[in-house]
Residue frames as qw, qx, qy, qz and C-alpha x, y, z in Angstrom:
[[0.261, 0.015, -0.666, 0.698, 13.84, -34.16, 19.99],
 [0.223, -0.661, -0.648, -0.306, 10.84, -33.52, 22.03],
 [0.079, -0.794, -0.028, -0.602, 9.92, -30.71, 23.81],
 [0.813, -0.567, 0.073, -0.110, 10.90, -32.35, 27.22],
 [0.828, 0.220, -0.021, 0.516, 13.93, -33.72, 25.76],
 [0.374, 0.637, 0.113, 0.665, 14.98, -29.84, 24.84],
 [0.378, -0.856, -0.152, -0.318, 13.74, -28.58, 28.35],
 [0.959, -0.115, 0.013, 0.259, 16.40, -30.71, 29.81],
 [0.612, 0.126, -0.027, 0.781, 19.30, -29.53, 27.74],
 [0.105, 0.601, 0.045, 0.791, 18.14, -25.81, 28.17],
 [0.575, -0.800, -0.051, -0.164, 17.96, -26.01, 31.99],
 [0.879, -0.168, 0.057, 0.444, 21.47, -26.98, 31.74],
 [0.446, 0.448, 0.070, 0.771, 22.69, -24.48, 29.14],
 [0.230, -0.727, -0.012, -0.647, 21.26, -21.81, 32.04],
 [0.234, 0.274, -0.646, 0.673, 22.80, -23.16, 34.67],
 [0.533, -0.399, 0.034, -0.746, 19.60, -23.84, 36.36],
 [0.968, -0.148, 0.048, -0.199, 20.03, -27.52, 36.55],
 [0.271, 0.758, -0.579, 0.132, 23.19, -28.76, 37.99],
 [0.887, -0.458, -0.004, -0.055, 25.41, -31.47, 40.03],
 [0.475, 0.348, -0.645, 0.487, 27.68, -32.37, 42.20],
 [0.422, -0.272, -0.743, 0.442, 27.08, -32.11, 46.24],
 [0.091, -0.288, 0.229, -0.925, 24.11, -30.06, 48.01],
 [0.094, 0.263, 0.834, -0.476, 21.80, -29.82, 50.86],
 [0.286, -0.695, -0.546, -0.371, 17.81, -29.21, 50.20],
 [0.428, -0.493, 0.086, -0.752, 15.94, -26.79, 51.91],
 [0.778, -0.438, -0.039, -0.448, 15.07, -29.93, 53.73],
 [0.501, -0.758, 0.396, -0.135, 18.08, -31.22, 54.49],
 [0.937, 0.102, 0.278, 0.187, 18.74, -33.77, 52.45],
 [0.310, -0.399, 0.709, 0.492, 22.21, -34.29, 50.56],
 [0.826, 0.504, 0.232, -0.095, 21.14, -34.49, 46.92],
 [0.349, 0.076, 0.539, 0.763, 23.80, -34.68, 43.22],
 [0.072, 0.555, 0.511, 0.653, 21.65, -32.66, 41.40],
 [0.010, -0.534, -0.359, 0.765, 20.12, -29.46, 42.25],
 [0.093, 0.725, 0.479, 0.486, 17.30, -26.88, 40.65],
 [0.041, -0.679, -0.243, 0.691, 17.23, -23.46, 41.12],
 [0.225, 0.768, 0.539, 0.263, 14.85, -21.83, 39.02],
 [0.067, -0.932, -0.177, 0.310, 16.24, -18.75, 40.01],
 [0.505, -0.328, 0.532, 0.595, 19.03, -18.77, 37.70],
 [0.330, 0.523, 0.582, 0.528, 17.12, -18.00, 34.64],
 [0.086, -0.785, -0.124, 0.601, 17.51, -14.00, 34.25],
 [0.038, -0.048, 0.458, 0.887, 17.30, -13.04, 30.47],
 [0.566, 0.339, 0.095, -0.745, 14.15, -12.28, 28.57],
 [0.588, 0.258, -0.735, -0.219, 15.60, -15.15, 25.86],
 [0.198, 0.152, -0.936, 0.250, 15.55, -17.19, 28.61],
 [0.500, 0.281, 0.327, -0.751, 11.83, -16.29, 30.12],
 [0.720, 0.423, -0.122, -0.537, 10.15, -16.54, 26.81],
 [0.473, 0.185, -0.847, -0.155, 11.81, -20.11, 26.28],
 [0.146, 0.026, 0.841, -0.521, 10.84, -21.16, 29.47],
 [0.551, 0.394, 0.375, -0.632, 7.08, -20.22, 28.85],
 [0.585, 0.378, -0.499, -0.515, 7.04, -21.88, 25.85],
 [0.328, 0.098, -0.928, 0.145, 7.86, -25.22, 27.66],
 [0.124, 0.091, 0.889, -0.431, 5.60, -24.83, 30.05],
 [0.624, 0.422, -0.180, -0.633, 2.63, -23.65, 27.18],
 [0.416, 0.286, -0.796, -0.334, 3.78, -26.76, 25.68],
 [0.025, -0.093, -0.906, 0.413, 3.02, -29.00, 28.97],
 [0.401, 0.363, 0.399, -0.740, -0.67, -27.19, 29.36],
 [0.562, 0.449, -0.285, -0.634, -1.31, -27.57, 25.73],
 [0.547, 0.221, -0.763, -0.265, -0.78, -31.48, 25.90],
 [0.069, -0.195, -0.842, 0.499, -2.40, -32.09, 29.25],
 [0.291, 0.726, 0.448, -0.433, -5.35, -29.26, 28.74],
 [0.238, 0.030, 0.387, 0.890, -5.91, -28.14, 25.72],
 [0.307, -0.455, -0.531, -0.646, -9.19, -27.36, 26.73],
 [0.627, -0.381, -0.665, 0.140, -10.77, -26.89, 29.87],
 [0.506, -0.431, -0.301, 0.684, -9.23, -23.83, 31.97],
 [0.203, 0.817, 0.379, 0.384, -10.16, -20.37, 32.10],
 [0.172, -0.932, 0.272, -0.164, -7.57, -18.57, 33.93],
 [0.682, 0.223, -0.427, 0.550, -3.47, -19.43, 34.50],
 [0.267, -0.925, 0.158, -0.221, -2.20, -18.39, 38.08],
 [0.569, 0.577, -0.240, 0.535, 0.92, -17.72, 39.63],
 [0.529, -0.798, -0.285, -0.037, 1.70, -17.86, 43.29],
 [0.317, 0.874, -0.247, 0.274, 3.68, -15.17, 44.06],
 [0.108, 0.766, -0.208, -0.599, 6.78, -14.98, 43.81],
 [0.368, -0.283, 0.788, 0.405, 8.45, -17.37, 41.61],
 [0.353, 0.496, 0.793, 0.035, 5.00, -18.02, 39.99],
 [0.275, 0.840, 0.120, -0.452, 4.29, -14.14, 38.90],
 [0.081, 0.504, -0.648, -0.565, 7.30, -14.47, 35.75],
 [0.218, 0.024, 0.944, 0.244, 6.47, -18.25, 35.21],
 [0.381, 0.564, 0.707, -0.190, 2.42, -17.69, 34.50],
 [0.180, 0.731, -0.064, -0.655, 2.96, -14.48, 32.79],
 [0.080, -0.618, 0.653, 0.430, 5.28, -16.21, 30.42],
 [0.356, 0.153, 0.903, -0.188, 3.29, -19.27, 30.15],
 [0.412, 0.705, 0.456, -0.353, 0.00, -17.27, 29.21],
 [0.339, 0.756, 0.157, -0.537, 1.92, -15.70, 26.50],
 [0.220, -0.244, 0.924, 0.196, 3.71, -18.49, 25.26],
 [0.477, 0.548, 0.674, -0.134, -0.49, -20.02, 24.80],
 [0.386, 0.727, 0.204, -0.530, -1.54, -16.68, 23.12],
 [0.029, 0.725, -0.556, -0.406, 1.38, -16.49, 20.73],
 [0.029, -0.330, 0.932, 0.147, 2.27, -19.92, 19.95],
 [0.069, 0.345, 0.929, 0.117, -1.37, -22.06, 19.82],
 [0.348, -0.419, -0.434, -0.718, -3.94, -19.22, 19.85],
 [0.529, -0.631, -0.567, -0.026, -5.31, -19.54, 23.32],
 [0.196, -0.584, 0.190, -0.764, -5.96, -16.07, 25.13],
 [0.468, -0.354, -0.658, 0.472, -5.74, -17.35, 28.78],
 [0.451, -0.832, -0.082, -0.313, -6.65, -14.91, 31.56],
 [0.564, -0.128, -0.583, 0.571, -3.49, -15.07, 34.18],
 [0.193, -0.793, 0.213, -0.538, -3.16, -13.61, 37.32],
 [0.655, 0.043, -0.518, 0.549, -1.24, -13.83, 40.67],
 [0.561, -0.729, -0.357, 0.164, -1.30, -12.92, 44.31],
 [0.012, 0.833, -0.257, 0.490, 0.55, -10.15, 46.52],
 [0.554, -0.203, -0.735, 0.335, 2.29, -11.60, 49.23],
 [0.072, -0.403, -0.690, 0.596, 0.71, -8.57, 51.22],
 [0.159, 0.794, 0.583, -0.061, -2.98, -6.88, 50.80],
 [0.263, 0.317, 0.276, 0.868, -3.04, -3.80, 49.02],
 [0.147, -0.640, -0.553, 0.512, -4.37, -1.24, 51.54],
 [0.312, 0.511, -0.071, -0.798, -5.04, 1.63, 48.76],
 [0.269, 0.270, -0.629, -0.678, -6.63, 1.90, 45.08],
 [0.749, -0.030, -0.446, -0.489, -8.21, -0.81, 43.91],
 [0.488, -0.404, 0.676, -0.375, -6.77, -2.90, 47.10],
 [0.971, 0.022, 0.103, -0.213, -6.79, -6.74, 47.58],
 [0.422, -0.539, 0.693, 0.224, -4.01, -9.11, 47.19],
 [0.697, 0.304, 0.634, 0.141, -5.14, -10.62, 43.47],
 [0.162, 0.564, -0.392, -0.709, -3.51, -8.59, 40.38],
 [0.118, 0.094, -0.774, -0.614, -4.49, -9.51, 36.98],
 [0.466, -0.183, -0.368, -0.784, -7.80, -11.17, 36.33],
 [0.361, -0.234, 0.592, -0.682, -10.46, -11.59, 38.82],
 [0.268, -0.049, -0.914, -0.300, -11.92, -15.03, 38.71],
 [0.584, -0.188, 0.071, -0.786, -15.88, -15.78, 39.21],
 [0.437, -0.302, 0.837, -0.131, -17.12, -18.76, 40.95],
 [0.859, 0.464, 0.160, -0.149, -17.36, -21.99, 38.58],
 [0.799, 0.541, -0.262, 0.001, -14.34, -21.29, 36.84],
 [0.943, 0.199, -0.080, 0.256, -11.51, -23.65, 35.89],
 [0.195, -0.912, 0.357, 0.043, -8.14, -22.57, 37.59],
 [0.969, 0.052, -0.180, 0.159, -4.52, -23.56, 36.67],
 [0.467, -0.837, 0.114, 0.262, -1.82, -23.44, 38.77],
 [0.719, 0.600, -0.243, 0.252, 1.79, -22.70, 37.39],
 [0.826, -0.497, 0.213, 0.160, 4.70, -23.64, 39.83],
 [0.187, 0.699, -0.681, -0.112, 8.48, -23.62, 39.62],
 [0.551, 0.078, -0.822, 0.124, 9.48, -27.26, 41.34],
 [0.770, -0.542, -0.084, -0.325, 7.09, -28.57, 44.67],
 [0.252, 0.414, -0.726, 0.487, 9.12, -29.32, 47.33],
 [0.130, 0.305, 0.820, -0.466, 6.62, -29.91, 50.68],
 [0.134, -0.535, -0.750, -0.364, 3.61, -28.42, 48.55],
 [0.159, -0.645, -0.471, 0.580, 2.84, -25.85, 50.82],
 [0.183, 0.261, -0.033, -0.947, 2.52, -22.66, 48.60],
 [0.379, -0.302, -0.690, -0.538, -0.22, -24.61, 46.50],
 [0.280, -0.497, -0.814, 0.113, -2.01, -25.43, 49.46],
 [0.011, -0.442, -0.245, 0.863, -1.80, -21.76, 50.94],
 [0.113, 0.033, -0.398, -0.910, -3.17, -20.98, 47.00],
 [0.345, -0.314, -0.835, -0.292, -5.78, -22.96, 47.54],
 [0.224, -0.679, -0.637, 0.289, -6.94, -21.77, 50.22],
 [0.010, -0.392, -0.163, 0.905, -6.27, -18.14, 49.68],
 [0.235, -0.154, -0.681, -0.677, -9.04, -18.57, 46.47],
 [0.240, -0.271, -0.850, 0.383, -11.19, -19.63, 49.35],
 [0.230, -0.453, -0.121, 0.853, -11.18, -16.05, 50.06],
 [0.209, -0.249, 0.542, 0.775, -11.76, -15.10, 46.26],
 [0.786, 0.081, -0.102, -0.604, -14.85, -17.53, 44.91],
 [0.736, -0.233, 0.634, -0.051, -15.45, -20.50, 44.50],
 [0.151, 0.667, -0.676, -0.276, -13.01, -21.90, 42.21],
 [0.969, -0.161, 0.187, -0.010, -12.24, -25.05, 40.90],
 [0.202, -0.749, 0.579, 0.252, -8.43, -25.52, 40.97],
 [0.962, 0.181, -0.036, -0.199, -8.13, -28.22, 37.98],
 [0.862, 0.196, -0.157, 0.440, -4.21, -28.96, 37.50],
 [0.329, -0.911, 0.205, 0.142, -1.48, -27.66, 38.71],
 [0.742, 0.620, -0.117, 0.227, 1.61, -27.46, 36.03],
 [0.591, -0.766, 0.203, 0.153, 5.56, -27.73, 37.38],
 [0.340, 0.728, -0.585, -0.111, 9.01, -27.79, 35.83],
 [0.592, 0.265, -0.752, -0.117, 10.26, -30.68, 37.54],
 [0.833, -0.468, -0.055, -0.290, 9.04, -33.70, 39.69],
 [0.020, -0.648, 0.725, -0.231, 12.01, -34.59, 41.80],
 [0.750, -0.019, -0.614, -0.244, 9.93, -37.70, 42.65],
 [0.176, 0.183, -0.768, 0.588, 10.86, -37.72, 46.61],
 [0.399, -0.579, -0.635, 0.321, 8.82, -38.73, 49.49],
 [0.339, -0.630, -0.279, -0.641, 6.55, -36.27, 50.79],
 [0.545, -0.436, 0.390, -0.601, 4.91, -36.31, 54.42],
 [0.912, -0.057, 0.339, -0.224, 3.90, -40.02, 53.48],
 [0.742, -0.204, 0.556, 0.315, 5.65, -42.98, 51.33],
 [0.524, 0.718, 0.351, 0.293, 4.26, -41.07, 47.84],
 [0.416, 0.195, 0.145, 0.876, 5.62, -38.37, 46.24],
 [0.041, -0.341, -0.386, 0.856, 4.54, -34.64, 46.93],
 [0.357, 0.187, -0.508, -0.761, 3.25, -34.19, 43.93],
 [0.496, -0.299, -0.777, -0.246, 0.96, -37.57, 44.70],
 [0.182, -0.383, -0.649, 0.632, 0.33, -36.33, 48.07],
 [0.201, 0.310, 0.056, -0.927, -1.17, -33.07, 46.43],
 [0.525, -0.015, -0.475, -0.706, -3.50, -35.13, 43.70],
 [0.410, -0.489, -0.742, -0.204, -4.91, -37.26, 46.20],
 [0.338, -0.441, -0.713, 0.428, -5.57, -34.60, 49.05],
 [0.189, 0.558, 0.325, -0.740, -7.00, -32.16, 46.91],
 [0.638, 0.377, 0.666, 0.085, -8.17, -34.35, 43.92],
 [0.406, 0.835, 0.024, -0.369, -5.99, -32.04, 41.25],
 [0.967, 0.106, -0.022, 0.232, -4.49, -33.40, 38.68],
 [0.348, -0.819, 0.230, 0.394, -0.72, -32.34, 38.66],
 [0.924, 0.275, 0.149, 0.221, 2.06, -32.48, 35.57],
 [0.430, -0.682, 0.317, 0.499, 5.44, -31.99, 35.46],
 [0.577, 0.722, -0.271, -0.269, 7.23, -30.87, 32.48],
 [0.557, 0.328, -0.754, 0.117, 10.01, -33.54, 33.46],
 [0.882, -0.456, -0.054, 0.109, 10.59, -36.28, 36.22],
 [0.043, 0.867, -0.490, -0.086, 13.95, -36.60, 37.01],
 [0.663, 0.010, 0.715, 0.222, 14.28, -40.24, 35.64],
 [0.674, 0.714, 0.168, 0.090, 13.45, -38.43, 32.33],
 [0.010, 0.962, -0.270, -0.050, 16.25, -36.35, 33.42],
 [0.567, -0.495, 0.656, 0.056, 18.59, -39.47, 34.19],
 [0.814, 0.259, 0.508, 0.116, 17.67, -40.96, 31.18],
 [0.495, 0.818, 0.211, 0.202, 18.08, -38.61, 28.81],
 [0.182, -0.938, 0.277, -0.098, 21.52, -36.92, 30.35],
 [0.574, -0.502, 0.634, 0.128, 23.56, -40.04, 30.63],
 [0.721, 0.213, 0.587, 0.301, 23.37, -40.91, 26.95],
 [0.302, 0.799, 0.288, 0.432, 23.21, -36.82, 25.37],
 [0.517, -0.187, 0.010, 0.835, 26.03, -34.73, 25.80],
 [0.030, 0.912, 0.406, -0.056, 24.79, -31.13, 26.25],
 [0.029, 0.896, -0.437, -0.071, 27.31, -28.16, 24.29],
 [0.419, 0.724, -0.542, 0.085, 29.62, -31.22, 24.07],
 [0.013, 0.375, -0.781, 0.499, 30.03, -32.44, 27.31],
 [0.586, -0.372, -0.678, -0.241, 28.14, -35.24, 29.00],
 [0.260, -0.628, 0.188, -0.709, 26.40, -33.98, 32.61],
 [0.956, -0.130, 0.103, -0.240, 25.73, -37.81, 33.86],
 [0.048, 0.576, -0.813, 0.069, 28.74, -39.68, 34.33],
 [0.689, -0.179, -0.667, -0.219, 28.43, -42.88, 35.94],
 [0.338, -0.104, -0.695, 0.626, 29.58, -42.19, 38.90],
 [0.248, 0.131, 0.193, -0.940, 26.62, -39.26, 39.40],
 [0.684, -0.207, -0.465, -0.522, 24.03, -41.69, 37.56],
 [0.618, -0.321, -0.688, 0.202, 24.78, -43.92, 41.02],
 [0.005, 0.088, 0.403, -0.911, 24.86, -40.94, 43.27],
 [0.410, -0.073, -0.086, -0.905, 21.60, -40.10, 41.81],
 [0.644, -0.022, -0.731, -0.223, 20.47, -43.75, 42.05],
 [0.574, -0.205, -0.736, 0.296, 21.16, -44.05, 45.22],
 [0.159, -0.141, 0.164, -0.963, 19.75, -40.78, 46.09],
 [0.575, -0.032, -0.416, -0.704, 16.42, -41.97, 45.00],
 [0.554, -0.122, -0.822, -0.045, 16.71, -45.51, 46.69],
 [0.336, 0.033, -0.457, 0.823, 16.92, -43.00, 49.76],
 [0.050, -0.188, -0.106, 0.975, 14.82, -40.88, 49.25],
 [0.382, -0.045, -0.437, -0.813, 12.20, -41.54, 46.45],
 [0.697, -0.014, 0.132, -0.705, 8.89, -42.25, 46.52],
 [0.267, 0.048, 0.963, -0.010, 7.72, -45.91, 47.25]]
């Protein structure tokens, strides 16, 4: 089973990835739903970061010289991520992550962990992109910082929907700020790989939800 395969059934077995009938943030009616906020063990952390260590380590295994985390969702995921690398392949990342407000004592500023110099190689680490807007704020708040180059930007899953335009958000974000982007699943890997593998026993894909989702998509996804 591959590591994508496995992410799958453990976003299920945590109750993170589910379906049946809900609205997006943006209004849409989807079957399926993510909420990354459902993962709340340490066993469950330190698996996570190990998936997404896995993604970074077969997209970059070279190249990047600092992991960030825009806060909040991003401050567990990068942490976990970086020590998922250190542990598991030998690469000592740098991470660090933002305050959502300035630190007006001590050492002050709104950047915790390591302080990047301009030149280097930044990756982002992300739960699931919806309109793309905290990346873009990250980007620009680095603005602020040095001058960076933001190379990739790493997510759990591409939902594959229209954006602003006919692409996906995730293709809206690598061509209007030329980084590259990878998801640890799509959610056709997810359709594929759910309607034929029974997770704990039980299959999560029916048919009737593989056409809900089908016709979500015809709706919805990206042209």
């Amino acid at each position: 089973m591959t590591y994508q395969e496995e992410f799958i059934s453990f976003m299920v077995q945590s109750g993170v990835l589910t379906f049946g009938d809900f609205v997006t943030k943006s209004g849409r009616r989807t079957p399926y739903f993510v909420n990354t906020g459902n993962y709340k063990t340490g066993a469950q952390i330190a698996q996570l970061g190990d998936y997404y260590a896995a993604c970074v380590q077969e997209h970059l295994p070279e190249g990047i010289d600092c992991l960030f985390g825009p806060a909040y969702k991003g401050i567990p995921l990068v942490t976990a991520t970086a020590a998922s690398l250190a542990r598991t392949y030998g690469r000592d990342l740098p991470f660090a992550f933002n305050r959502k407000e300035a630190k007006d004592h001590g050492e002050g500023g709104s950047l915790v962990g390591f302080k990047p110099s301009a030149g280097d190689r930044i990756a982002i680490i992300e739960d699931v992109v919806t309109a793309g807007t905290a990346v873009r704020e990250t980007i620009a708040f680095f603005k602020t910082v040095a001058d960076v180059r933001i190379e990739a930007l790493f997510v759990s899953v591409d939902r594959m929907e229209r954006g602003t335009r006919a692409c996906t958000t995730l293709d809206e974000l690598r061509e209007d700020l030329g980084i590259a982007v990878y998801p640890i699943v799509t959610i056709r890997e997810i359709l594929a790989f759910l309607t034929k593998n029974p997770v704990d026993g039980k299959l999560c894909i029916d048919e009737s939800c593989a056409a809900a989702i089908e016709a979500y998509l015809q709706q919805y996804g990206a042209r």
